[in-house]
C-alpha positions as CSV (number, residue, x, y, z in Angstrom):
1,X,89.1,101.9,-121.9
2,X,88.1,104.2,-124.6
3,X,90.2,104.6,-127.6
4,X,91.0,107.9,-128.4
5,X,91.5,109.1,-132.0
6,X,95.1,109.7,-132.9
7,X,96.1,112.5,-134.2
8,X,98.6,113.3,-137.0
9,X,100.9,111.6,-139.5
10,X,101.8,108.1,-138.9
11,X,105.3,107.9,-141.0
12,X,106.5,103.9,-141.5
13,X,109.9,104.1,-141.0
14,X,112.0,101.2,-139.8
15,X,115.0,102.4,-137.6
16,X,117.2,100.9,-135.2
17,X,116.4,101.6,-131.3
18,X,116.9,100.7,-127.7
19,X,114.3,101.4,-125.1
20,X,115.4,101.5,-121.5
21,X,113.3,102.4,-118.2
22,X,113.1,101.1,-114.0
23,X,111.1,97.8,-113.3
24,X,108.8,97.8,-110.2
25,X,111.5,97.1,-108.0
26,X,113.7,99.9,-109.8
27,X,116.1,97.8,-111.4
28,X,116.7,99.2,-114.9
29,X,115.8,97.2,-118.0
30,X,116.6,97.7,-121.6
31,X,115.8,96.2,-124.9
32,X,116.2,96.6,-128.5
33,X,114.0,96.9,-131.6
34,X,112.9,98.7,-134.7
35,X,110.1,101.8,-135.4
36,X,107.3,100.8,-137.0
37,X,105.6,104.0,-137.2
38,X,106.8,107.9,-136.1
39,X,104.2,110.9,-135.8
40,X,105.3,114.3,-134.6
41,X,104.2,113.2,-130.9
42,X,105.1,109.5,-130.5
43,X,105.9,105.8,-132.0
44,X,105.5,102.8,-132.3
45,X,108.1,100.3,-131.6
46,X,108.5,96.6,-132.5
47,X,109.9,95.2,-129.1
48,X,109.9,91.9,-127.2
49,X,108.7,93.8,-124.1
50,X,106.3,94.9,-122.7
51,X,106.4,97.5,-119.6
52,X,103.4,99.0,-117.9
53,X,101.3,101.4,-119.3
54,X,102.5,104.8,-118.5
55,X,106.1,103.3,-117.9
56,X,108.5,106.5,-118.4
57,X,110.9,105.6,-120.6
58,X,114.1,106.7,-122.4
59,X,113.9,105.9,-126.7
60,X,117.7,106.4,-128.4
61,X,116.6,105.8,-132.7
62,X,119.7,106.0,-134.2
63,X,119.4,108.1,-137.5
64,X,119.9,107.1,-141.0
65,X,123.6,108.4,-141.8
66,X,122.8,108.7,-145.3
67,X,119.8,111.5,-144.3
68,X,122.2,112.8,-141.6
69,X,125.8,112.6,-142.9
70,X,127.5,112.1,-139.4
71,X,126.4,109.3,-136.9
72,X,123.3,111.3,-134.5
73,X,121.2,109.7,-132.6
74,X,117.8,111.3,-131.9
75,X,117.5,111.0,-127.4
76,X,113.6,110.7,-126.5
77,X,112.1,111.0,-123.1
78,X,108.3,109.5,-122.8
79,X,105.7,107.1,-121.4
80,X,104.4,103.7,-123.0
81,X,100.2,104.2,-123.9
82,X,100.0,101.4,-125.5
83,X,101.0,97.4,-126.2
84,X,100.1,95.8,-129.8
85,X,96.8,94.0,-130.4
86,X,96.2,90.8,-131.4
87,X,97.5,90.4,-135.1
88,X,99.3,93.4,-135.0
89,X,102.7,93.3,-134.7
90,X,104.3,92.7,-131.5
91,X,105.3,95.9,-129.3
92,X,104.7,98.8,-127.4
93,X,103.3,102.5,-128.5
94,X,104.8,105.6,-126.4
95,X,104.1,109.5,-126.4
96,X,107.4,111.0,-126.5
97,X,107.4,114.1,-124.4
98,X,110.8,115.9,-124.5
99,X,113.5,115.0,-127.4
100,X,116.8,115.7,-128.3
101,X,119.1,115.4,-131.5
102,X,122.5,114.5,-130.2
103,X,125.6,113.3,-131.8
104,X,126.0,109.1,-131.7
105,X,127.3,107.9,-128.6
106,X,127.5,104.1,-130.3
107,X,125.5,102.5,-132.6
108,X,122.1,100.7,-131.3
């Protein structure tokens, strides 16, 4: 596989989410985790999972209520592109292709 350049700025940030898409048989799976990293276009997420590459997946990050002053959640729709390496830290890198600001359904 050849590794493509990424493009744009990585931002560390360390926020709450929970990742959810369908298994191979279809059954839905979820799990939950932290951003290590946040560009413009995608993320990367420390989670204990790892689903197919090009898995669609749902993100929900819940947002800092001291940036946002009233529980949102920011809704992502995407597809996994990559799983850590060895010695990096364990989880799974997605492009996020549609997303959302919506108000907090519950906390993640």
């Amino acid at each position: 596989m050849i590794k493509q350049p990424r493009t744009g700025l990585r931002v560390p940030v360390h926020l709450a989410i929970e990742v959810r898409w369908k298994n191979r048989t279809g059954k839905y799976r979820q799990a939950r985790g932290k951003t290590a990293n946040v560009s413009g276009s995608g993320l990367f997420m420390a989670v204990p999972v790892r689903p197919r590459r090009a898995t669609p997946i749902t993100i929900t990050v819940m947002l800092p209520k001291e940036v946002t002053r009233t529980p949102v959640e920011l809704y992502c729709q995407g597809r996994v592109v990559r799983w850590s390496g060895a010695g990096e830290l364990p989880g799974i890198g997605a492009i996020i292709d549609e997303y959302e600001l919506r108000p907090a359904r519950r906390p993640v």
